[in-house]
C-alpha positions as CSV (number, residue, x, y, z in Angstrom):
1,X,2.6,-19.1,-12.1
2,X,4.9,-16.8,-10.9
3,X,2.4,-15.1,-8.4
4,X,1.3,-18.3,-6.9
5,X,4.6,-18.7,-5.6
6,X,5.0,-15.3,-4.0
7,X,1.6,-15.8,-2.6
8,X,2.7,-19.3,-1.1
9,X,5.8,-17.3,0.3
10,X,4.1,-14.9,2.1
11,X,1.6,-17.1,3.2
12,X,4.6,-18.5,5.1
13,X,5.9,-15.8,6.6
14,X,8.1,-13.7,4.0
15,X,7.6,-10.3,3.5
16,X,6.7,-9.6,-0.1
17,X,6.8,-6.2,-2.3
18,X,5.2,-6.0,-5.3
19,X,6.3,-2.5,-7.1
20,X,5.8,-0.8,-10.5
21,X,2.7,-0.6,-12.6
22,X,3.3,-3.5,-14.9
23,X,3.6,-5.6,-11.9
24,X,0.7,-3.9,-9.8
25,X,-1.3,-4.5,-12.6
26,X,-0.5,-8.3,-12.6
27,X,-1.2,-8.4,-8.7
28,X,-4.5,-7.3,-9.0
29,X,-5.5,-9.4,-12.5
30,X,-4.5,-12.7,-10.3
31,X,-6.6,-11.0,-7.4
32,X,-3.5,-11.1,-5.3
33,X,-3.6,-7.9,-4.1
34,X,-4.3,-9.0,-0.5
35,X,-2.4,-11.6,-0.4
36,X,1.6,-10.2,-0.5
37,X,3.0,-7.8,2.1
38,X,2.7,-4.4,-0.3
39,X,1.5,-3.7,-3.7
40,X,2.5,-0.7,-4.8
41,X,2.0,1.3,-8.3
42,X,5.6,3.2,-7.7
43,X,8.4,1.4,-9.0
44,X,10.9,4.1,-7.7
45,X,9.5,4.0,-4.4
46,X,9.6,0.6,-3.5
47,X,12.8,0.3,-5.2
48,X,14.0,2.7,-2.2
49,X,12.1,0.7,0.3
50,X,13.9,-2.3,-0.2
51,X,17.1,-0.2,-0.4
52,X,16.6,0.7,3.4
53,X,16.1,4.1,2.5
54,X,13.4,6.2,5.1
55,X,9.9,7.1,2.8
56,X,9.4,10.8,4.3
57,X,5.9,10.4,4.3
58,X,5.5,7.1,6.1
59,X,8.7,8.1,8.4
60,X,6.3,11.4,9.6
61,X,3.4,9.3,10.2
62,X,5.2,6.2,11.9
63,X,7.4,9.0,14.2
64,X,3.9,11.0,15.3
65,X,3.7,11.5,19.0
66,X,1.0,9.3,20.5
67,X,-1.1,11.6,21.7
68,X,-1.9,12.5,17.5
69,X,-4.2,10.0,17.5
70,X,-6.0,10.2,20.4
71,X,-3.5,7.7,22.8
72,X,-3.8,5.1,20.1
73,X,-0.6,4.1,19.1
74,X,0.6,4.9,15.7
75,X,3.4,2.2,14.6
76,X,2.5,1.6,10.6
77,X,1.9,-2.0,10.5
78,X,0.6,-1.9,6.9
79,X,0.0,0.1,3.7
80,X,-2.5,-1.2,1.0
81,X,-3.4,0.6,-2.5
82,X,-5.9,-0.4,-4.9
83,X,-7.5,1.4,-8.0
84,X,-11.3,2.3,-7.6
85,X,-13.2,4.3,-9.4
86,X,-15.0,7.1,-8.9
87,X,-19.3,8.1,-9.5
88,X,-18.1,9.1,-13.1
89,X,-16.1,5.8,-14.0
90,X,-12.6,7.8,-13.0
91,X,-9.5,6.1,-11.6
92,X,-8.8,7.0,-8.1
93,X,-6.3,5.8,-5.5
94,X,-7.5,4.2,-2.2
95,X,-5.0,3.5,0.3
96,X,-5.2,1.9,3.6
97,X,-2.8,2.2,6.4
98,X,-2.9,0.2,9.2
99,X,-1.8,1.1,12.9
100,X,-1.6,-1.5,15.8
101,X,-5.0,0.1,16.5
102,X,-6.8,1.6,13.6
103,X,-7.5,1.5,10.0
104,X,-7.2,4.9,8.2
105,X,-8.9,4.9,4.9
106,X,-8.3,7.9,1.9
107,X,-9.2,8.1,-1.3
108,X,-6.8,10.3,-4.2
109,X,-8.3,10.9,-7.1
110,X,-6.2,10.3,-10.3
111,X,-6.6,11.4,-13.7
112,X,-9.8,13.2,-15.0
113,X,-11.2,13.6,-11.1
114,X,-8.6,15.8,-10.5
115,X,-10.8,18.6,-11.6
């Protein structure tokens, strides 16, 4: 499998992006979501990532002055997402982000929770 072979990859050091639904989808039916660098449900976005180009958002949260987060530094060392859902059986968006210090957790509901 084609997934066994990124995850052997990574597992030796290489940095790994899985983007796009489709493929975010296959990440996380092979339980492989924790096991490649980034999986990502937006194609566009990690297209740009491994462009070079600067994400805004993560740009603003990696450039915060130190003293944002109480003196803990705030270098991004990693980004997770996964689908969960919500009390009702909605989807929602959980993401992680990782600092050299802290683990930031937040939830985005999707869909039907919107409301």
């Amino acid at each position: 499998l084609m997934m066994d072979k990124i995850v052997e990859v990574t597992k030796a050091g290489a940095v790994t992006v899985i983007g796009g639904g489709d493929t975010a989808t296959a990440c996380k039916k092979y339980n492989t979501e924790d096991k490649v660098t980034h999986c990502s449900t937006g194609g566009g976005a990690s297209l740009e990532l491994l462009e070079g180009k600067v994400l805004p958002g993560v740009a603003a949260l990696d450039d915060a002055p130190a003293g944002a987060s109480g003196g803990a530094s705030c270098k991004i060392m990693q980004i997770r997402a996964r689908e969960i859902f919500d009390s009702r059986g909605n989807p929602t968006v959980e993401v992680d982000l990782c600092t050299e210090s802290a683990l930031f957790r937040a939830a985005v509901p999707s869909g039907a929770s919107t409301g």
